[in-house]
C-alpha positions as CSV (number, residue, x, y, z in Angstrom):
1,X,116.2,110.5,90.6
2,X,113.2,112.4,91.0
3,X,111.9,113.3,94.1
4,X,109.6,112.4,96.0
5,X,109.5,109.0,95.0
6,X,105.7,107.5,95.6
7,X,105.5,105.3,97.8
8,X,102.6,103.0,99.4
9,X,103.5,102.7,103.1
10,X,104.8,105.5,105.4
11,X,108.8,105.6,105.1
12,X,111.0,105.9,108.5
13,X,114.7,106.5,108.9
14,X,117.5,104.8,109.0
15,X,121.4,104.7,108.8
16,X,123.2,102.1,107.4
17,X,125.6,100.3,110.0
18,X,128.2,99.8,106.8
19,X,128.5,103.2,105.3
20,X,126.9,105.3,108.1
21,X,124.7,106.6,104.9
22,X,121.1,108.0,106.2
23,X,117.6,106.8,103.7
24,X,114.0,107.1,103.8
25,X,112.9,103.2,103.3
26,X,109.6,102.6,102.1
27,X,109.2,98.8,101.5
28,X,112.4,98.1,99.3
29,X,112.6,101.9,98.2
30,X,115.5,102.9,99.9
31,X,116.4,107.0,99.1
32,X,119.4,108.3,100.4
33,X,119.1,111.7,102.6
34,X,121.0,114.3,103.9
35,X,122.5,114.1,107.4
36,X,120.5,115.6,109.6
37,X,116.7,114.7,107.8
38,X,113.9,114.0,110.2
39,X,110.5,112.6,110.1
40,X,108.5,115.9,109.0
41,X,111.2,116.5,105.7
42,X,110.3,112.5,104.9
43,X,108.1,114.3,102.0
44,X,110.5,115.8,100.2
45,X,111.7,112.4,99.1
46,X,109.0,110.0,99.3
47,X,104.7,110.7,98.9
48,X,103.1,107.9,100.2
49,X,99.8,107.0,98.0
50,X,98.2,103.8,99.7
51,X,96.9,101.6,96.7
52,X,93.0,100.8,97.1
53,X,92.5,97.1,97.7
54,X,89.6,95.9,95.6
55,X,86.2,94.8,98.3
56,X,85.5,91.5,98.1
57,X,81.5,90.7,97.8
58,X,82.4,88.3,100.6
59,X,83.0,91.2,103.5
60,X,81.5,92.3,106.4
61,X,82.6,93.5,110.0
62,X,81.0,92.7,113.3
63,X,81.1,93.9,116.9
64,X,81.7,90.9,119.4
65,X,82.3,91.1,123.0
66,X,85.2,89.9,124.8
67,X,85.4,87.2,127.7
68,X,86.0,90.9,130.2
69,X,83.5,92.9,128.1
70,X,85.8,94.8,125.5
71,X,84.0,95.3,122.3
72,X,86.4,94.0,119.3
73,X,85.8,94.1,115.3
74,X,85.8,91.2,113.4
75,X,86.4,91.9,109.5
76,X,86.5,89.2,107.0
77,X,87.0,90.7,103.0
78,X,87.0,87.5,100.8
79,X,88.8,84.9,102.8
80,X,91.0,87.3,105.2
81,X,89.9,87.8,108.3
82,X,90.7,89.9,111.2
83,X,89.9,91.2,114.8
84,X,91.1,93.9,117.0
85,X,91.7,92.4,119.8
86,X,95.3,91.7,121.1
87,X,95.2,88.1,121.0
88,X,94.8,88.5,116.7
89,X,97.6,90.8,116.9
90,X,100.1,89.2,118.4
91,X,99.1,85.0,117.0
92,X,96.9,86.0,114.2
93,X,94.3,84.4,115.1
94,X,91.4,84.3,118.1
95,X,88.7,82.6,119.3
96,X,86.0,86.0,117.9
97,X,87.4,85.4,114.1
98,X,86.6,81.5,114.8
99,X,83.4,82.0,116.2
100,X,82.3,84.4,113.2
101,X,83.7,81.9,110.4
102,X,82.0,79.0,112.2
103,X,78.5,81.0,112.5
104,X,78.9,82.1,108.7
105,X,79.8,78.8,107.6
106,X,76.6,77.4,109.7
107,X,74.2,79.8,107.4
């Protein structure tokens, strides 16, 4: 195999339970390593090259404020929308992604 292998999200670590083997996993790219690898030797077997996701015409991003006054981003690219808040984070969904669709809907 030739090394590094490219990759599109940051590998980690791990060691198979089974063998006791040690890889770099990316994804479903699973490279074997040497005992002993840590994070900073991780390129030597994988370069991670993020692929550019094409920008929808439909996108924007908007500061809203919170209910306690925290600023939070609202992004929507095509018909994917997000927020930084923790309430998106954890359900994937919020009450500042809800209020944007319904105000771009409304115009």
């Amino acid at each position: 195999m030739n090394k590094p292998v490219t990759v599109t999200w940051p590998p980690i670590l791990s060691r198979s339970i089974v063998t006791g083997q040690l890889y770099a996993i990316s994804g479903d790219i699973w490279v074997p390593v040497p005992d002993g690898t840590t994070r900073k030797d991780l390129p030597r077997y994988m370069a991670v090259k993020r692929s550019e996701a094409p920008v929808s015409p439909a996108s924007g991003s908007w500061q809203v404020q919170g209910s306690k006054g925290n600023t939070y981003t609202v992004t929507s690219q095509g018909d994917q929308w997000t927020c930084t808040c923790a309430g998106f984070g954890w359900r994937r969904k919020c009450r500042h992604v809800a209020e944007k669709k319904e105000e771009n809907e409304n115009r």
